[in-house]
C-alpha beads as a LAMMPS data file, in Angstrom:
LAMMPS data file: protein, C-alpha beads

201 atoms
200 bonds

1 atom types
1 bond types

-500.0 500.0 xlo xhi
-500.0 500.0 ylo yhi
-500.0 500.0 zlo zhi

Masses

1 110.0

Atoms # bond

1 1 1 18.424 -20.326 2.324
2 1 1 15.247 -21.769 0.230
3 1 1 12.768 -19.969 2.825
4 1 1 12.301 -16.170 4.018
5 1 1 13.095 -16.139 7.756
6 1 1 10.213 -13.398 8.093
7 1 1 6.816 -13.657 6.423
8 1 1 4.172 -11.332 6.347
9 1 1 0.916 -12.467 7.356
10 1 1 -0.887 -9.893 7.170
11 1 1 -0.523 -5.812 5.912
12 1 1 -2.533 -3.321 7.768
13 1 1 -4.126 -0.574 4.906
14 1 1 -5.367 2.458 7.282
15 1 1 -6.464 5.661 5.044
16 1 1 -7.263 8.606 7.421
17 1 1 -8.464 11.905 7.042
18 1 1 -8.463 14.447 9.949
19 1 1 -10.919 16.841 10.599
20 1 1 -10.183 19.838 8.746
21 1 1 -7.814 21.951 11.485
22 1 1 -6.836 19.773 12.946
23 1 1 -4.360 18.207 10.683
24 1 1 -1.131 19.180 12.420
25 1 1 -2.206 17.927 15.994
26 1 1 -3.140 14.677 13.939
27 1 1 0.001 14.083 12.484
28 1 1 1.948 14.964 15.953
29 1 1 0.180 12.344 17.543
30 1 1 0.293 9.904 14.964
31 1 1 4.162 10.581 14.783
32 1 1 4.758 11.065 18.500
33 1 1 2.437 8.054 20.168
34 1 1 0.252 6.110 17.666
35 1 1 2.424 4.585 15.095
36 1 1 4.478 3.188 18.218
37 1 1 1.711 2.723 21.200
38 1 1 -0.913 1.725 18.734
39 1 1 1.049 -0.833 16.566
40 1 1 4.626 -1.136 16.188
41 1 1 5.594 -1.779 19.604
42 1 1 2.839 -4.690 19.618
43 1 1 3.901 -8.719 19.027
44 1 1 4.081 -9.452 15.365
45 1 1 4.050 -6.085 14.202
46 1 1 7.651 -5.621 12.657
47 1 1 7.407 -2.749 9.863
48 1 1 5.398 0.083 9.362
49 1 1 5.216 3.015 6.620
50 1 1 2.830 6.209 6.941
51 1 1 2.378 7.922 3.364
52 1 1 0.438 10.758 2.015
53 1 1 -1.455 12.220 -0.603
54 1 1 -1.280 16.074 -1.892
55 1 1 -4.734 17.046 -4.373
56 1 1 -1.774 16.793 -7.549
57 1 1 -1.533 13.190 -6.332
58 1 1 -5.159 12.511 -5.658
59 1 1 -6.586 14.034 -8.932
60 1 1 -4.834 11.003 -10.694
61 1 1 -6.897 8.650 -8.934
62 1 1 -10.116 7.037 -10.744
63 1 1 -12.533 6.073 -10.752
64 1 1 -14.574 9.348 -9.638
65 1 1 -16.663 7.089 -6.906
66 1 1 -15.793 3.449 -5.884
67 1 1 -15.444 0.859 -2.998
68 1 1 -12.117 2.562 -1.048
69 1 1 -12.846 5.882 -1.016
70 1 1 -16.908 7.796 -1.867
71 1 1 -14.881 10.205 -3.566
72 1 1 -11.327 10.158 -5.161
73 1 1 -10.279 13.245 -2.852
74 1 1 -11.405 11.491 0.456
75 1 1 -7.812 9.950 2.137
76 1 1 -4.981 11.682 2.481
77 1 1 -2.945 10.109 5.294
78 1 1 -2.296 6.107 4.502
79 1 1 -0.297 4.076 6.898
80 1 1 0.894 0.344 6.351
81 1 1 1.988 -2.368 8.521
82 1 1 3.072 -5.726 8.224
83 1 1 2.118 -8.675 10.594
84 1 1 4.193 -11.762 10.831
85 1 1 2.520 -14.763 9.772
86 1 1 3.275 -16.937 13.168
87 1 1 1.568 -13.782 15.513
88 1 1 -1.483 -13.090 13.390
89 1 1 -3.576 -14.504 16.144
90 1 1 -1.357 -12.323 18.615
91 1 1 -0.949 -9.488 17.177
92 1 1 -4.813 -8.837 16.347
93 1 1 -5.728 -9.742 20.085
94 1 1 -2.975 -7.107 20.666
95 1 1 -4.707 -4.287 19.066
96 1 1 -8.333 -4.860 19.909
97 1 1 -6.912 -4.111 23.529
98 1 1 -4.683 -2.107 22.994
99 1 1 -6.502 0.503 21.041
100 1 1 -9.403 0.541 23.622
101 1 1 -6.952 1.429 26.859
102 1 1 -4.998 3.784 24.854
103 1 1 -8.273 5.556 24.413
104 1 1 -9.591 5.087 28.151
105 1 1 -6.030 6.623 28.882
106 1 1 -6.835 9.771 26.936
107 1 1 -3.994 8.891 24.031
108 1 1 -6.870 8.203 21.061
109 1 1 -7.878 11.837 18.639
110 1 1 -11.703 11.520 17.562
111 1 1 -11.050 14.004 14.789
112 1 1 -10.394 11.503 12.115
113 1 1 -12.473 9.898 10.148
114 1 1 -10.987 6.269 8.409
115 1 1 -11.710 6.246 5.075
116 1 1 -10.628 2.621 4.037
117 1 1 -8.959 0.632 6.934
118 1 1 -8.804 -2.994 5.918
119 1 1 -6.439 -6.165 6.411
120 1 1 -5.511 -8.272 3.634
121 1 1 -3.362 -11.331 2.634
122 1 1 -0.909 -11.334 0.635
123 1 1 -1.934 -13.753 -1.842
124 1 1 1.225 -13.250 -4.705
125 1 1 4.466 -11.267 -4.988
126 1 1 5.317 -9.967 -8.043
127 1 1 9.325 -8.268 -8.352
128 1 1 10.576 -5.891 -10.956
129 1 1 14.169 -7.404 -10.375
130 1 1 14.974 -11.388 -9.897
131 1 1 16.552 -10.565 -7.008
132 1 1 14.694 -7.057 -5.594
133 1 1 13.785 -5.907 -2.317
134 1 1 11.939 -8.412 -0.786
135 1 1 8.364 -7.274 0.133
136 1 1 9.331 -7.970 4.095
137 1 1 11.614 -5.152 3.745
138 1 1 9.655 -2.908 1.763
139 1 1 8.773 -0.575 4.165
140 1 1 12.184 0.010 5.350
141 1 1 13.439 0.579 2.122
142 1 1 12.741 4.198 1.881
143 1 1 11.090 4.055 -1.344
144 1 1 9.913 7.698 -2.648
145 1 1 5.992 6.858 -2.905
146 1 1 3.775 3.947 -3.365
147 1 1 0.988 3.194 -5.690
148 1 1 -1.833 1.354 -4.783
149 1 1 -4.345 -0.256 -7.489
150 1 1 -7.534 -2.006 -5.993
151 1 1 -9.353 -4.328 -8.674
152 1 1 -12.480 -5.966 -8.065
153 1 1 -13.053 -9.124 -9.771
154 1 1 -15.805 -8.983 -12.298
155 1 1 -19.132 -11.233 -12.262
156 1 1 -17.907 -14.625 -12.967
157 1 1 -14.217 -14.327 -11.765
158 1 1 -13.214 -16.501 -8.664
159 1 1 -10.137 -15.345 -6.643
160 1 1 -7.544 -17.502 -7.965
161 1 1 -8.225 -16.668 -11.625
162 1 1 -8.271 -12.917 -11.089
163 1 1 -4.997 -13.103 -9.500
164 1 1 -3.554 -15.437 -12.120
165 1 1 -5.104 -12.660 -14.503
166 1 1 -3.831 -9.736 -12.903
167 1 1 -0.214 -10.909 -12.407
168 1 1 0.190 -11.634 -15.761
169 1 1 0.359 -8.625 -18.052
170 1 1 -1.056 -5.765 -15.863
171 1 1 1.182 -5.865 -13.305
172 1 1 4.415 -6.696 -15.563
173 1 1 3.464 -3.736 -17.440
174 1 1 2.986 -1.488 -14.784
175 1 1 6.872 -2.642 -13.181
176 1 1 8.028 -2.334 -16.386
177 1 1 6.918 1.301 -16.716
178 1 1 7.748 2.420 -13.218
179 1 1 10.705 0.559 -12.398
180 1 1 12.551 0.958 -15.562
181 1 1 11.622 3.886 -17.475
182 1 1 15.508 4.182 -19.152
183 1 1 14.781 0.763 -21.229
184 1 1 10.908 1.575 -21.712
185 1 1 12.411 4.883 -23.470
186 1 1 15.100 3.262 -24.786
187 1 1 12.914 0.871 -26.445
188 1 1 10.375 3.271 -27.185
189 1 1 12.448 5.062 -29.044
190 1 1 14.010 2.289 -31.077
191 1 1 10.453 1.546 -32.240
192 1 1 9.893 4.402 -33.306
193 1 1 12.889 5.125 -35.482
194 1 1 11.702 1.396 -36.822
195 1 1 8.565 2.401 -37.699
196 1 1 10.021 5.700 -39.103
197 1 1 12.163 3.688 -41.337
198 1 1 9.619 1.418 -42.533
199 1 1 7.430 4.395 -43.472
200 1 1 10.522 5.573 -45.719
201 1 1 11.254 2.371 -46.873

Bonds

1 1 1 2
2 1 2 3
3 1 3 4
4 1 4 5
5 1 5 6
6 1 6 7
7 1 7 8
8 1 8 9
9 1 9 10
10 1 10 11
11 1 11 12
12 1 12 13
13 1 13 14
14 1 14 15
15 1 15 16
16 1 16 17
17 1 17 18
18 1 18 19
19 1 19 20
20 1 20 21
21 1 21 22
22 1 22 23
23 1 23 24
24 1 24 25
25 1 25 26
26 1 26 27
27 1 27 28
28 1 28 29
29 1 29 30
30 1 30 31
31 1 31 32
32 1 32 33
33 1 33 34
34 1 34 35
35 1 35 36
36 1 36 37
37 1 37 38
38 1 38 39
39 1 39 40
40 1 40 41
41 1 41 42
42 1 42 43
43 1 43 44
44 1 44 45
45 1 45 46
46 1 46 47
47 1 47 48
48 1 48 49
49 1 49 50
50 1 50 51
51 1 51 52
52 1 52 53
53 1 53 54
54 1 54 55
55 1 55 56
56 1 56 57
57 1 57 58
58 1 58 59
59 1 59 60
60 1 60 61
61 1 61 62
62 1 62 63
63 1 63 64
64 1 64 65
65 1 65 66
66 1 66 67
67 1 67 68
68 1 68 69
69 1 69 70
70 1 70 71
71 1 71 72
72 1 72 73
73 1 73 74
74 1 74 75
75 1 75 76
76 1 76 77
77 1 77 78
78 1 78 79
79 1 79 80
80 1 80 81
81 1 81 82
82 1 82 83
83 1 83 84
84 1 84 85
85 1 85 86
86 1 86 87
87 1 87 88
88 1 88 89
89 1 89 90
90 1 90 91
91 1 91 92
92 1 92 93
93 1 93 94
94 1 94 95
95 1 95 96
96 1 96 97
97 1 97 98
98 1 98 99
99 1 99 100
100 1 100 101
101 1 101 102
102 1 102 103
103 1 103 104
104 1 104 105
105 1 105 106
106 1 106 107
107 1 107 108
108 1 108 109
109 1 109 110
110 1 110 111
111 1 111 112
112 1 112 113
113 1 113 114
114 1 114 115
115 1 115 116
116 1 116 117
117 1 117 118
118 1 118 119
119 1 119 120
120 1 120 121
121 1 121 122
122 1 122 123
123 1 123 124
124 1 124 125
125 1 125 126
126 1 126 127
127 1 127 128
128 1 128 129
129 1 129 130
130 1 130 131
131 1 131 132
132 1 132 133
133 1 133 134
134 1 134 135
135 1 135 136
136 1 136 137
137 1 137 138
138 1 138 139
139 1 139 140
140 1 140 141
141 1 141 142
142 1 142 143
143 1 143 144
144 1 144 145
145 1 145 146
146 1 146 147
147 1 147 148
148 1 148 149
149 1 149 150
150 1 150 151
151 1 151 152
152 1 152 153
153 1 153 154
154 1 154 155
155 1 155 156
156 1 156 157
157 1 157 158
158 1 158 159
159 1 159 160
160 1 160 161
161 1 161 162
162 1 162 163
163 1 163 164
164 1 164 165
165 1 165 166
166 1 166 167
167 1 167 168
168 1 168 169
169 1 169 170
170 1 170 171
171 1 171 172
172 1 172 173
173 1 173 174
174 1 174 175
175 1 175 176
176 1 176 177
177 1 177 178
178 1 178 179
179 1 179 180
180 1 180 181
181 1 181 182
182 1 182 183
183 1 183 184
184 1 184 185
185 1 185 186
186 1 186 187
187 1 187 188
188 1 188 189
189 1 189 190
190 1 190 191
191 1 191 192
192 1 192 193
193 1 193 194
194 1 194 195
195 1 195 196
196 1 196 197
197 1 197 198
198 1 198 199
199 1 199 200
200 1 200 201
């Protein structure tokens, strides 16, 4: 098979924070109705992932202000979907319509405010492994957290060429580091007892 059966079209990015107090009754009905009534149960929407973010987490973000979030403590509750490529047109007809009659019907919560809620395209695909989880089944895969890095391309960069720029050393560095920190370590430490013995020598 030369082609992926199932292509993303689109991924839904939703950051959310509730209104202080009201953080339990936001997760219950995010958990209990809106990740189903409000998405997943729509045409073309075929995976979906809610994360979230503790202050240890969020102090490692940076920088202090910027484009996603006014402040680097601002979004706590992310959720991420994927659309499939042949019901984009679908699927975001779906959920214009769908979110206004779940909240006529009394199913919306107003104390929320979205931080960063955005659709984008996925452009490239870069893999740790030659043969790793594709990024159809991402979401499904149970992975233990996910980082996201948002770059803006600086005064003179079109699209293409910060992408090309990007998936060339930054993000092999960064799988490299969190995908296989035994050999980074391993190697790490073979260049230092290199160094050590070029020092002696």
């Amino acid at each position: 098979m030369t082609d992926a059966p199932v292509k993303i079209g689109q991924m839904l990015f939703t950051m959310v924070d509730p209104t202080r107090g009201h953080e339990v009754a936001y997760n219950r009905w995010y958990e209990r109705d809106h990740i189903y009534a409000g998405c997943m149960i729509g045409p073309g929407w075929f995976a979906g992932r809610r994360w979230v973010a503790p202050k240890r987490l969020k102090d490692l973000r940076f920088p202090e202000t910027g484009p996603v979030a006014t402040k680097t403590e601002d979004g706590s509750y992310l959720a991420t979907y994927w659309v499939h490529e042949p019901e984009m047109e679908e699927a975001e007809a779906w959920g214009r319509t769908q979110v206004g009659e779940l909240y006529a019907a009394g199913r919306g919560f107003t104390e929320r405010e979205h931080v960063h809620t955005c659709q984008y395209l996925p452009d490239s695909t870069v893999a740790a492994q030659e043969d790793g989880v594709p990024l159809e089944l991402a979401l499904d895969h149970n992975y233990r957290g996910l980082v996201a890095v948002m770059i803006e391309p600086a005064d003179g960069f079109g699209r293409t060429t910060a992408i090309e720029t990007i998936n060339g050393v930054p993000v092999k560095a960064l799988l490299y580091r969190c995908c296989r920190p035994g050999e980074q370590l391993a190697d790490e430490a073979l260049a230092r007892r290199s160094q050590r013995a070029d020092e002696d020598g």
